[in-house]
PASEBA-1860 file (N, C-alpha, C; in nm, 3 decimals):
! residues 263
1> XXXXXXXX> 1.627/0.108/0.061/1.483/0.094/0.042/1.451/0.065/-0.105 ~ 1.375/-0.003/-0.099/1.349/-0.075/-0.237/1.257/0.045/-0.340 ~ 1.260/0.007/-0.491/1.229/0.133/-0.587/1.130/0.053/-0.650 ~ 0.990/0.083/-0.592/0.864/-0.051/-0.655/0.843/0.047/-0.773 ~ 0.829/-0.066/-0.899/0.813/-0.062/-1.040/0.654/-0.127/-1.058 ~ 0.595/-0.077/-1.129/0.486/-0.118/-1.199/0.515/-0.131/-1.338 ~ 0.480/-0.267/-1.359/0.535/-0.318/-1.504/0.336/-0.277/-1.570 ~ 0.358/-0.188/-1.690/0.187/-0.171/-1.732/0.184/-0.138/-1.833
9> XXXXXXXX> 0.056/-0.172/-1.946/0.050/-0.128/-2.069/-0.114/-0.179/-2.089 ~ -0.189/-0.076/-2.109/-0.326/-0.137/-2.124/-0.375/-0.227/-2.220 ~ -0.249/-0.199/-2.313/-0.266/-0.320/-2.466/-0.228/-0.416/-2.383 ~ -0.272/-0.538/-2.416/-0.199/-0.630/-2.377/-0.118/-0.724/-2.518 ~ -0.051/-0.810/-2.448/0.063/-0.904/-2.550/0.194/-0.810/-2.580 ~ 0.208/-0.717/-2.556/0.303/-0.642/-2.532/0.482/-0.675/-2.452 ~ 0.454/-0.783/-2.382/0.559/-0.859/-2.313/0.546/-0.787/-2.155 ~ 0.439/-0.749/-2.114/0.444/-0.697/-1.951/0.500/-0.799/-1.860
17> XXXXXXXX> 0.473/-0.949/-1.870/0.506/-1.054/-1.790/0.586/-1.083/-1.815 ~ 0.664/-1.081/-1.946/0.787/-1.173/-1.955/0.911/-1.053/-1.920 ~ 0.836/-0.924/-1.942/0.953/-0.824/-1.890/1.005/-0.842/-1.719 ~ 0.859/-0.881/-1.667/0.834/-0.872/-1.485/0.940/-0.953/-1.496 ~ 0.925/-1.088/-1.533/0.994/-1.184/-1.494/1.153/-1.228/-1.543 ~ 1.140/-1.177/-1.672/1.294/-1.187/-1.691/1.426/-1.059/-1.617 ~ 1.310/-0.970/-1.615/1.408/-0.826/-1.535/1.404/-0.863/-1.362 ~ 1.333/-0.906/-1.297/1.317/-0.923/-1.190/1.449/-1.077/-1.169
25> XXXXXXXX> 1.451/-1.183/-1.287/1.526/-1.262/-1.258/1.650/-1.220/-1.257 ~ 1.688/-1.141/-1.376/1.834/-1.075/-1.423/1.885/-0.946/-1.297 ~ 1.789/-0.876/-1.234/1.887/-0.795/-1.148/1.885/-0.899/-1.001 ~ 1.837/-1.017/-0.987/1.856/-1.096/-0.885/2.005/-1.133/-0.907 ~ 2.040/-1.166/-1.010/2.176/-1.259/-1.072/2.282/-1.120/-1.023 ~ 2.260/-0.985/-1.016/2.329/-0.946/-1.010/2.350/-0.906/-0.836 ~ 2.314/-1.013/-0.771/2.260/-1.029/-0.632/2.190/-0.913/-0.556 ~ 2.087/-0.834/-0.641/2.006/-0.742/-0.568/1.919/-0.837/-0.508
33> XXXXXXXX> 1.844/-0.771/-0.414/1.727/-0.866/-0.337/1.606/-0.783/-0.435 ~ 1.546/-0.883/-0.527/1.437/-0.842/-0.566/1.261/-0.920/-0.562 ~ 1.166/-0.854/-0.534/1.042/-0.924/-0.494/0.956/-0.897/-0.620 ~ 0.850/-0.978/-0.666/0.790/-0.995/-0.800/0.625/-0.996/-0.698 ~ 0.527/-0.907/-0.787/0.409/-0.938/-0.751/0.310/-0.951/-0.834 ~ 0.227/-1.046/-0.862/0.177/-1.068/-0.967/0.053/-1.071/-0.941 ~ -0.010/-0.945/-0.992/-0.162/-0.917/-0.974/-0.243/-0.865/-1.116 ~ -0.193/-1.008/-1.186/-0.257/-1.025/-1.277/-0.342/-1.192/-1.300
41> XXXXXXXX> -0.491/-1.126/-1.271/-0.523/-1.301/-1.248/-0.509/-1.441/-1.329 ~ -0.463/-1.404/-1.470/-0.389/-1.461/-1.538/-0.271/-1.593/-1.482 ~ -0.225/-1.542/-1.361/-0.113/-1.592/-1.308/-0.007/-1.603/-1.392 ~ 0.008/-1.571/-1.521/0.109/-1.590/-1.596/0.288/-1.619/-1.503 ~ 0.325/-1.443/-1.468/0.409/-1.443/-1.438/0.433/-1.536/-1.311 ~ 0.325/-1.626/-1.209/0.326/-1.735/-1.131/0.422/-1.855/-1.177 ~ 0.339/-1.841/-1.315/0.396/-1.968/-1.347/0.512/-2.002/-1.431 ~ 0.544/-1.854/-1.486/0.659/-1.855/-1.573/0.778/-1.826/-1.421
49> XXXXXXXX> 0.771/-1.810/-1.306/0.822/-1.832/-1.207/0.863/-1.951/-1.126 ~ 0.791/-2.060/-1.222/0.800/-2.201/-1.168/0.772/-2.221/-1.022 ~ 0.599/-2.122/-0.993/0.534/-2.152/-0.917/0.423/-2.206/-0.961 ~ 0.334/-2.328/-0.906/0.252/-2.362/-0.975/0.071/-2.304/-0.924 ~ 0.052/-2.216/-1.031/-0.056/-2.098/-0.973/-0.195/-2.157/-0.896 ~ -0.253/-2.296/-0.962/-0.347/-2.382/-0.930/-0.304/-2.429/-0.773 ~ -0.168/-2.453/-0.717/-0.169/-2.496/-0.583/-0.073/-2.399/-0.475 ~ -0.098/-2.259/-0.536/-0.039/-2.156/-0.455/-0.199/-2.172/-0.331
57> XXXXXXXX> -0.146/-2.138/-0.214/-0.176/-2.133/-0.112/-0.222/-2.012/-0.088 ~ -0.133/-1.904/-0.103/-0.186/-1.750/-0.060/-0.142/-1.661/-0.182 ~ -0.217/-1.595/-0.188/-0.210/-1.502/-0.336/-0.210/-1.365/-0.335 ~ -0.213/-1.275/-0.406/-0.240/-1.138/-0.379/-0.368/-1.103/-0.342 ~ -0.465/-1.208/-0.356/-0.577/-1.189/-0.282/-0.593/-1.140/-0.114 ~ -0.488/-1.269/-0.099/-0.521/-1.301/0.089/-0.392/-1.135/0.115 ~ -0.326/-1.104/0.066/-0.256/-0.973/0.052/-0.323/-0.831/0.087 ~ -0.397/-0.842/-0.001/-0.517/-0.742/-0.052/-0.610/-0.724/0.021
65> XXXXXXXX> -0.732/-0.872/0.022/-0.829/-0.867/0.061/-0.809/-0.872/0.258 ~ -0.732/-0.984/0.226/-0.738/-1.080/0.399/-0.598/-1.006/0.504 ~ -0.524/-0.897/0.388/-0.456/-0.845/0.503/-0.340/-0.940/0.507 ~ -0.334/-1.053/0.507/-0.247/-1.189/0.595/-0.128/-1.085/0.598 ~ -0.049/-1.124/0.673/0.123/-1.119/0.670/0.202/-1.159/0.574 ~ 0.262/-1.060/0.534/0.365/-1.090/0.429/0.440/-1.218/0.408 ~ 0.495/-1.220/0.504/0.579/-1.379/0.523/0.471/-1.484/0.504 ~ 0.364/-1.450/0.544/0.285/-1.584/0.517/0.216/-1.612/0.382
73> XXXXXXXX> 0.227/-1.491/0.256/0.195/-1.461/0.138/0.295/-1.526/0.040 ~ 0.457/-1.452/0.082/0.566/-1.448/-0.025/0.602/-1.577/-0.028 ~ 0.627/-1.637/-0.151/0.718/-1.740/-0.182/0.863/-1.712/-0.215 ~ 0.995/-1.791/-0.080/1.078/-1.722/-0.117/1.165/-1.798/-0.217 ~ 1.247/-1.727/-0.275/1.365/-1.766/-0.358/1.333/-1.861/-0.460 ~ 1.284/-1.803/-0.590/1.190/-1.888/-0.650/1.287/-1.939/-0.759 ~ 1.287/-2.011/-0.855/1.358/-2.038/-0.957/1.460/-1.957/-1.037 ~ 1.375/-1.792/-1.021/1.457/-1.673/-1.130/1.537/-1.672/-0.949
81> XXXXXXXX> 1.556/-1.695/-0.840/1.615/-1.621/-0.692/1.588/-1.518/-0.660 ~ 1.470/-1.458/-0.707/1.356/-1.355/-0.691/1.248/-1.441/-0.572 ~ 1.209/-1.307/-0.460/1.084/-1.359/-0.429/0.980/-1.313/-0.488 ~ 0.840/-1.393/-0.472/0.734/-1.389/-0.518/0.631/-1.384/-0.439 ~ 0.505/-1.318/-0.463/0.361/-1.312/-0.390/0.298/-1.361/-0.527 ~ 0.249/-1.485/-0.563/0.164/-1.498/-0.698/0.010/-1.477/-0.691 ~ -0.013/-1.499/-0.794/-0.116/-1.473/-0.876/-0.229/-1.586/-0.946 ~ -0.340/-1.533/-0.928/-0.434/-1.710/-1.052/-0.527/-1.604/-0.984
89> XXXXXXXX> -0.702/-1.741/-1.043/-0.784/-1.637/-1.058/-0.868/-1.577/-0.908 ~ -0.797/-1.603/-0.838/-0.838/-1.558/-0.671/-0.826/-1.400/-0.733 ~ -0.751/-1.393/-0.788/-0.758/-1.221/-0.764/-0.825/-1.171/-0.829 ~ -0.917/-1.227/-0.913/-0.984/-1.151/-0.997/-1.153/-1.133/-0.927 ~ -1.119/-1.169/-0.782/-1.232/-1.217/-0.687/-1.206/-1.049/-0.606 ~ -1.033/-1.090/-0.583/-0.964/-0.919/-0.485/-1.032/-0.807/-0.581 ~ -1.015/-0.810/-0.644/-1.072/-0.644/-0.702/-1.254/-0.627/-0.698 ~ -1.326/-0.698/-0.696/-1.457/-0.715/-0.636/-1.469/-0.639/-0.523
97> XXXXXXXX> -1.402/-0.762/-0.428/-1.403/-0.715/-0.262/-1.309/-0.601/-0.255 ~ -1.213/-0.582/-0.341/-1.148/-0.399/-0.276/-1.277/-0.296/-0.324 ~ -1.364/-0.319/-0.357/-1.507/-0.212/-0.358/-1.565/-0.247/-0.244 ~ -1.512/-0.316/-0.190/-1.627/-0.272/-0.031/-1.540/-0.212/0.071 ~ -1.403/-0.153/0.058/-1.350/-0.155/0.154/-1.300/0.030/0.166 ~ -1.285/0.129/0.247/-1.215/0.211/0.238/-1.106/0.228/0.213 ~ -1.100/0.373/0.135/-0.925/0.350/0.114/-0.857/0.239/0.015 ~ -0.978/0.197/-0.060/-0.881/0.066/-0.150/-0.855/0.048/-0.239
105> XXXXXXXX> -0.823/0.195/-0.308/-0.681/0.230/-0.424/-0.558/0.228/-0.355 ~ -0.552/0.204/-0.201/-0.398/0.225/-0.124/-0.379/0.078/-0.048 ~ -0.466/-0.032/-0.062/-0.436/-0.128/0.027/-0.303/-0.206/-0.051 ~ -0.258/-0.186/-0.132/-0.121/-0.247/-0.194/0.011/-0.159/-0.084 ~ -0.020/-0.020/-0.138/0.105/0.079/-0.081/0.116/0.048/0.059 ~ -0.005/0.019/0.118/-0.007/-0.012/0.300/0.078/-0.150/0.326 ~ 0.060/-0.228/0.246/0.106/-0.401/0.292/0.275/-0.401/0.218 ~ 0.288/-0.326/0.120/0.409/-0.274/0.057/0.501/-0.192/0.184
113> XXXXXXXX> 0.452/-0.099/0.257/0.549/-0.016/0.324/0.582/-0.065/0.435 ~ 0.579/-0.198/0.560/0.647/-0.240/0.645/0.766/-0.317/0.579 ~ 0.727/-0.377/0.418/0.880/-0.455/0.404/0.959/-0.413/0.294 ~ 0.936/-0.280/0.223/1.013/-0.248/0.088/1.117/-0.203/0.127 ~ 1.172/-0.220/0.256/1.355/-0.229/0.332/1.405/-0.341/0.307 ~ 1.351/-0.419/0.317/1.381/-0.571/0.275/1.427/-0.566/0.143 ~ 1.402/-0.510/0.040/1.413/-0.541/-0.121/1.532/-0.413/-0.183 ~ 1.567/-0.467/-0.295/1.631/-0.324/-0.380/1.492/-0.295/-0.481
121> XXXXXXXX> 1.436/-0.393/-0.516/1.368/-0.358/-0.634/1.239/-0.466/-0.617 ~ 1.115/-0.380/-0.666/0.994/-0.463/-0.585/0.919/-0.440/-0.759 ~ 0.893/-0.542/-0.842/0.802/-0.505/-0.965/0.660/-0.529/-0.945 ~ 0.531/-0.510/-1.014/0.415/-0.525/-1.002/0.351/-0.552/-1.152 ~ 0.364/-0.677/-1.154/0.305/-0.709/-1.320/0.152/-0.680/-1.302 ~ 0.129/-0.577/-1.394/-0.037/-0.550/-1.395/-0.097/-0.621/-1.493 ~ -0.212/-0.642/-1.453/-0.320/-0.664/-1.597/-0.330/-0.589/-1.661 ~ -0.386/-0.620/-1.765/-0.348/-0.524/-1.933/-0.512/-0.447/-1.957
129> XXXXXXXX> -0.541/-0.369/-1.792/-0.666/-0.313/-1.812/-0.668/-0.208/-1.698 ~ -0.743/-0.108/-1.660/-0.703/-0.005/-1.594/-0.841/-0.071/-1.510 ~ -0.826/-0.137/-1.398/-0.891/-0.153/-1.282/-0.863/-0.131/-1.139 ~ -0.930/-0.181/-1.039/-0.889/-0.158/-0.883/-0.707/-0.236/-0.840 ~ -0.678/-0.284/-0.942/-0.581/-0.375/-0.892/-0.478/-0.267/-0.990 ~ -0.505/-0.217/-1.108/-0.378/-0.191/-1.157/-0.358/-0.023/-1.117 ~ -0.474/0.024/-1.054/-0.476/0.175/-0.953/-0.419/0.107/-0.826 ~ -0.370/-0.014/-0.826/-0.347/-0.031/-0.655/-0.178/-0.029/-0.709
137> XXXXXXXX> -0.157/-0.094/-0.812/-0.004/-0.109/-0.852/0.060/0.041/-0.808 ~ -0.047/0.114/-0.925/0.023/0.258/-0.938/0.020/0.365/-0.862 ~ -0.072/0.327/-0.719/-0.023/0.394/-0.630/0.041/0.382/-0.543 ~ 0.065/0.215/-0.516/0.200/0.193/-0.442/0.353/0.207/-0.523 ~ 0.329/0.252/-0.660/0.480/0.245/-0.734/0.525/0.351/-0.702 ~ 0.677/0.380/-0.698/0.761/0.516/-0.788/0.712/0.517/-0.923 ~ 0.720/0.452/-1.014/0.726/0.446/-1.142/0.672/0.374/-1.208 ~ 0.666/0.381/-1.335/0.614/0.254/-1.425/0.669/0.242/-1.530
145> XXXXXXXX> 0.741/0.168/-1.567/0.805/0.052/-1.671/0.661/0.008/-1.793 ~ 0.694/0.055/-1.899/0.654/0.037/-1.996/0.672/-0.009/-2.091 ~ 0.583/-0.160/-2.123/0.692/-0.244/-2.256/0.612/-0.227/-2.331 ~ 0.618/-0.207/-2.463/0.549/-0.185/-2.595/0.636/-0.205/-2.702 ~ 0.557/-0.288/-2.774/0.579/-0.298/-2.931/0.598/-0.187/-3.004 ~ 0.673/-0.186/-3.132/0.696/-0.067/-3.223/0.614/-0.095/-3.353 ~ 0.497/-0.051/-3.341/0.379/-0.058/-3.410/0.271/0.070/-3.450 ~ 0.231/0.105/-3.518/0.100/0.167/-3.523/0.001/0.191/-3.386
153> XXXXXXXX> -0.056/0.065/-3.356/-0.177/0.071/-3.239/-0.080/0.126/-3.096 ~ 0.050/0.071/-3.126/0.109/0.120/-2.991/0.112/0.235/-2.964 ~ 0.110/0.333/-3.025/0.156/0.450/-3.027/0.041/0.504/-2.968 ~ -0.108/0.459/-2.990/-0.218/0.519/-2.997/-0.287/0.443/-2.815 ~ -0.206/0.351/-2.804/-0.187/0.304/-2.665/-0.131/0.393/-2.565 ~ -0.003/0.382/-2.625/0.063/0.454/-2.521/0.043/0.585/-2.482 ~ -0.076/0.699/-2.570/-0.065/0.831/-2.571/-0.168/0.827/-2.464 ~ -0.320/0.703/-2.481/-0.400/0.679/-2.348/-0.322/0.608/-2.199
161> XXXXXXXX> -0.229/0.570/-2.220/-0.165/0.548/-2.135/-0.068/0.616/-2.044 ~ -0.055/0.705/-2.120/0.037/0.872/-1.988/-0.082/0.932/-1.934 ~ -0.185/0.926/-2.036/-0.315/1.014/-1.951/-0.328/0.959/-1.821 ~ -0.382/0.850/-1.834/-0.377/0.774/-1.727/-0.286/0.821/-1.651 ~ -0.155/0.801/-1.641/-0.091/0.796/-1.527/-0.093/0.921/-1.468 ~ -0.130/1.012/-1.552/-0.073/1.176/-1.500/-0.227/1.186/-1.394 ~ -0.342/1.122/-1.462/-0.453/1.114/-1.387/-0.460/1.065/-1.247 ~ -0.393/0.936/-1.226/-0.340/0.889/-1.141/-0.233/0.958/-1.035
169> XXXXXXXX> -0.136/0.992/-1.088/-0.052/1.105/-1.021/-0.108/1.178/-0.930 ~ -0.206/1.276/-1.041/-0.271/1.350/-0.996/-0.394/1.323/-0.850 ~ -0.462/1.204/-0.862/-0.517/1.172/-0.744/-0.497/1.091/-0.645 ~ -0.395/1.018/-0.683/-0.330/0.886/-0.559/-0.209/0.899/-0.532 ~ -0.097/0.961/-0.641/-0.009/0.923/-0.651/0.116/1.061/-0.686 ~ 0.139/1.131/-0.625/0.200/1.260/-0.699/0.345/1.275/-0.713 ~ 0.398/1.162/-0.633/0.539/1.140/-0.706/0.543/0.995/-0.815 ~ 0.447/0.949/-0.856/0.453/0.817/-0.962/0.518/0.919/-1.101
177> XXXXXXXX> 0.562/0.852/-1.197/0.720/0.861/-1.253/0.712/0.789/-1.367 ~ 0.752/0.787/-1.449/0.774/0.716/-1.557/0.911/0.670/-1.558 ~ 0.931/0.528/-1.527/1.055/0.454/-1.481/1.159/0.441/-1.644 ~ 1.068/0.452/-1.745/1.090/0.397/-1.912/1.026/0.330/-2.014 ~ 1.047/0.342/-2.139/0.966/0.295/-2.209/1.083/0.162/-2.296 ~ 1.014/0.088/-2.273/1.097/-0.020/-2.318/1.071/-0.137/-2.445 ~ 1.137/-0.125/-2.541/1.088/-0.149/-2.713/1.099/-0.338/-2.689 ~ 0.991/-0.416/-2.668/1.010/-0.558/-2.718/0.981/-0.600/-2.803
185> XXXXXXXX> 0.984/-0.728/-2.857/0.967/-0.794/-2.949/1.033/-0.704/-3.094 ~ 1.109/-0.679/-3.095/1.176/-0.579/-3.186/1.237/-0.601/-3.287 ~ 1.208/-0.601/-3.443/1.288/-0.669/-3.526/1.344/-0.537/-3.604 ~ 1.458/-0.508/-3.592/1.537/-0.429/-3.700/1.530/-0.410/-3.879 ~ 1.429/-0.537/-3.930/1.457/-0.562/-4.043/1.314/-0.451/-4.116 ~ 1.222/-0.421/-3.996/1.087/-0.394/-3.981/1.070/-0.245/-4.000 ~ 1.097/-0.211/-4.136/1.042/-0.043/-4.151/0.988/0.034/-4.047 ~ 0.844/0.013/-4.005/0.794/0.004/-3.921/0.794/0.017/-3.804
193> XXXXXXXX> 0.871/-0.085/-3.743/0.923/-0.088/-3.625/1.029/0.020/-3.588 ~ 1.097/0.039/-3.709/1.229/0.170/-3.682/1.150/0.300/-3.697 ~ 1.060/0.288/-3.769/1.011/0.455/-3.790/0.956/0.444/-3.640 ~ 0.857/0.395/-3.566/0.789/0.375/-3.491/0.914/0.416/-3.326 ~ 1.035/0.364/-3.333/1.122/0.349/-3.243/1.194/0.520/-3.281 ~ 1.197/0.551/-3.376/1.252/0.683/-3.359/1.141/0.803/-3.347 ~ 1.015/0.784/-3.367/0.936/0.856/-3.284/0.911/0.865/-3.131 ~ 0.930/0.713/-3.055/0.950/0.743/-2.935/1.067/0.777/-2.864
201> XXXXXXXX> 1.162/0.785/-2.931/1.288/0.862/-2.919/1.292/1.024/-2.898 ~ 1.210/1.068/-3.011/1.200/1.200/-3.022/1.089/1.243/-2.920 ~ 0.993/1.191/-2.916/0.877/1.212/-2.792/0.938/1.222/-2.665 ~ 1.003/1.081/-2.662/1.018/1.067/-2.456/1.174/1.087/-2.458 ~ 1.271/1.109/-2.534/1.398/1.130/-2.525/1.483/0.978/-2.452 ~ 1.538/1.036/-2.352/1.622/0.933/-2.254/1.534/0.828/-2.126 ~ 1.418/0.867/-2.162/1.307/0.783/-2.098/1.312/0.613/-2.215 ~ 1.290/0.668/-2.329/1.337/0.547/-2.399/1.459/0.437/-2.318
209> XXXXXXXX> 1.448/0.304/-2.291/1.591/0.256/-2.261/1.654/0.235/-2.400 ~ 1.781/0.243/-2.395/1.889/0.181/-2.498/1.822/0.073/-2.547 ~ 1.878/-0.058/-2.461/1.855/-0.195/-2.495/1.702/-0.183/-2.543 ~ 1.703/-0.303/-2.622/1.538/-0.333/-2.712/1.551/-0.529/-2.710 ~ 1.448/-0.529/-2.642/1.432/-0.720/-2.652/1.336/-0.746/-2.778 ~ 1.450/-0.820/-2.840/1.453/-0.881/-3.007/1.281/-0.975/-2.975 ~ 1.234/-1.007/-3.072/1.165/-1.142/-3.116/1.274/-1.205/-3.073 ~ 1.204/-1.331/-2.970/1.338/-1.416/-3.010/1.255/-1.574/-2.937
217> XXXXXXXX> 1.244/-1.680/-3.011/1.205/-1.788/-2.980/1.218/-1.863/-2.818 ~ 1.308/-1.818/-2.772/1.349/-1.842/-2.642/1.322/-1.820/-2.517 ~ 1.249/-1.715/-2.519/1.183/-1.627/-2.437/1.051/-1.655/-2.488 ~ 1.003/-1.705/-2.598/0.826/-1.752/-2.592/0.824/-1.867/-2.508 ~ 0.967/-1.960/-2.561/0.984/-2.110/-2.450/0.983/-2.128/-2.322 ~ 1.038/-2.014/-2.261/1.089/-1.999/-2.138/0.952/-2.071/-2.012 ~ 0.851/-1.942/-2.061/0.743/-2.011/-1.945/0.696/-2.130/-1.942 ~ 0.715/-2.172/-2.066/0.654/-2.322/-2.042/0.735/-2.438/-1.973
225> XXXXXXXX> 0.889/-2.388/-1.923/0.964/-2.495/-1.885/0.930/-2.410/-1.713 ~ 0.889/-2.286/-1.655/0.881/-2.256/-1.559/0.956/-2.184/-1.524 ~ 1.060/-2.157/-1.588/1.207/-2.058/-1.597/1.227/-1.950/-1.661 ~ 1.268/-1.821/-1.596/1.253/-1.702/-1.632/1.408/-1.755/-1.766 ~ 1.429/-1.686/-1.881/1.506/-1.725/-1.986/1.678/-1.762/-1.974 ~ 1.727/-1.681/-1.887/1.835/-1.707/-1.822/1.849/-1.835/-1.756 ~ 1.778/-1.900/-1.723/1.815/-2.022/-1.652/1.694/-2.149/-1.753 ~ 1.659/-2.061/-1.840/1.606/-2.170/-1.961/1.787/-2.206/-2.098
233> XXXXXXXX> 1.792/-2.069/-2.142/1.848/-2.051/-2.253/1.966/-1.917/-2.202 ~ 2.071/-1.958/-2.129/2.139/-1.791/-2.122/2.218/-1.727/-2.185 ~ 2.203/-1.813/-2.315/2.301/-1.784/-2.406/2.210/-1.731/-2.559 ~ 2.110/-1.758/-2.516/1.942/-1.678/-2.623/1.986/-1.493/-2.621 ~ 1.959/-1.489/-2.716/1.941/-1.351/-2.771/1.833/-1.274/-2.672 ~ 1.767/-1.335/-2.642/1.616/-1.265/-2.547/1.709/-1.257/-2.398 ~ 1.758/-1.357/-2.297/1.844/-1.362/-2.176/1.946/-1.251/-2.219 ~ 2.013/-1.227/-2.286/2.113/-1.095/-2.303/2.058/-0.969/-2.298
241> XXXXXXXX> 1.972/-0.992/-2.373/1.879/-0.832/-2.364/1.840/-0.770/-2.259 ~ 1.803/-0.898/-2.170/1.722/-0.873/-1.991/1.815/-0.850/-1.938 ~ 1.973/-0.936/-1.926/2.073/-0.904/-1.868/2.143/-0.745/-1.893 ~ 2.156/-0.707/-1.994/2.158/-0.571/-2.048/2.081/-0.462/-1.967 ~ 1.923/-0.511/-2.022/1.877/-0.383/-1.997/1.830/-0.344/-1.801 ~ 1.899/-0.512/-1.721/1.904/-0.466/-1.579/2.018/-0.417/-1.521 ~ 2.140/-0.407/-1.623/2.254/-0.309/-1.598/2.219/-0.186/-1.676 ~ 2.146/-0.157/-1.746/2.151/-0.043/-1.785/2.036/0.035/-1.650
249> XXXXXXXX> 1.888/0.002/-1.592/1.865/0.024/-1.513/1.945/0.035/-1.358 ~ 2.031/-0.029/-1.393/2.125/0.018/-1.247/2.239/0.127/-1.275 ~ 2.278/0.141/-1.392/2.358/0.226/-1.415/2.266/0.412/-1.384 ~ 2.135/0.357/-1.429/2.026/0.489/-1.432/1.997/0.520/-1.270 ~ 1.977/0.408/-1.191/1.963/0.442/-1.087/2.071/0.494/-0.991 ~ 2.216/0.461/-1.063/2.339/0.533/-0.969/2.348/0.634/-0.984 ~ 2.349/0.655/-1.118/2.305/0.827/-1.157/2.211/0.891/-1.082 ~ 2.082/0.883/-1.070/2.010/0.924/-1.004/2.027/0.949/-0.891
257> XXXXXXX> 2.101/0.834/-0.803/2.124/0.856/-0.645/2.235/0.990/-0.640 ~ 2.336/0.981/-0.758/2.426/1.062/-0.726/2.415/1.217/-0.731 ~ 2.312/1.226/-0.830/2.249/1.377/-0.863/2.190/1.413/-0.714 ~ 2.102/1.349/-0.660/2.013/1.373/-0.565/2.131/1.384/-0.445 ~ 2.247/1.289/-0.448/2.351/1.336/-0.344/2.439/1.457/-0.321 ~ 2.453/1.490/-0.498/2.545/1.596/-0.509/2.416/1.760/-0.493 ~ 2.322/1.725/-0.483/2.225/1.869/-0.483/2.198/1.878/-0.313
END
């Protein structure tokens, strides 16, 4: 059964999409079956999927709003060999109409639970704002995946950003989880950035991941050719990092299975 991730950070520019999409491409390579959902009306991660968001057919809208059938939503086997449900600005129409409907902080978790057997790993790129769509992420997730910069404002982000979730927890969601906090755009040379990275060390401990995705030119390129970075550049400093840090997430999750086996 698949382990749905909510990729979220209310700052935005943070790398939420390019994390969805390069981690969702990289544990595909390692032939997990993984599904990408992009309910951010942005369509970003659509199109850095080398789907083209302007002539997607069914969206997380018709998902959301219209119910449709899954199969008739997902686009399969997309460029990263991830499937996809995309995204553009239909959805920024879905969170409107989920106010008329009952129950519709849960209409994600409902259309999510006939096929998350199908998947190992199901992500949910949110918008970079706490609305009906990114309460729908986080109550259909286990967890949430957190990419942030090592900065000043981040810090002051991220401290409104556990509130949130524990808030959330607390009323939709009471096993949601903090999947990790994950350092991008990261330059070593950056005072700053290191003081900043060993405070969230000391805060969240082993919630921190290891791996940290560098600045790296390659990964700004990537979406514009339609290709998650690995199948742009896989020999880029940014494609190693993703490849990394989706073995280091599987190494976390064997652990996990095995604790829960051996208790």
């Amino acid at each position: 059964m698949a382990r749905i991730i909510a990729v979220a950070n209310q700052k935005g520019g943070v790398g939420k999409t390019t994390t969805s999409v390069n981690l969702a491409a990289s544990l595909a390579a390692t032939k997990r079956k993984v599904l990408l959902i992009d309910l951010d009306p942005q369509g970003n991660a659509t199109m850095g999927s080398g789907v083209d968001k302007y002539e997607a057919e069914n969206t997380a809208y018709e998902l959301l709003v219209e119910e449709k059938p899954f199969d008739d939503v997902v686009v399969r086997n997309t460029v990263g060999k991830y499937d996809l449900v995309a995204g553009n600005g239909d959805v920024t129409a879905a969170e409107i109409k989920l106010m008329e409907f009952f129950a519709r902080e849960i209409r994600l978790r409902n259309a999510l639970s006939a096929i998350r057997d199908q998947y190992d790993y199901i992500f949910i790129d949110c918008p970079p704002s706490l609305n009906m769509l990114t309460v729908n992420a986080m109550s259909a997730a286990d967890s949430v995946l957190v990419p942030m910069q090592c900065e000043y404002y981040a810090l002051e982000g991220i401290t409104a950003l556990m509130d949130t979730i524990s808030k959330l927890a607390a009323m939709v969601n009471p096993g949601l989880a903090i999947e990790g906090i994950l350092r991008t755009m990261y330059d070593p040379r950056n005072r700053l950035a290191n003081d900043v990275s060993d405070q969230l060390k000391q805060h969240f401990g082993d919630k921190v991941y290891r791996t940290v995705i560098p600045r790296n030119i390659r990964l700004a390129e990537a979406p514009s050719f339609g290709a998650p970075a690995m199948y742009y550049d896989k020999g880029s400093a940014g494609a190693k990092a993703y490849l990394a840090l989706a073995g280091e997430m599987i190494r976390r999750s064997e652990q996990h299975n095995k604790k829960i086996t051996q208790a």
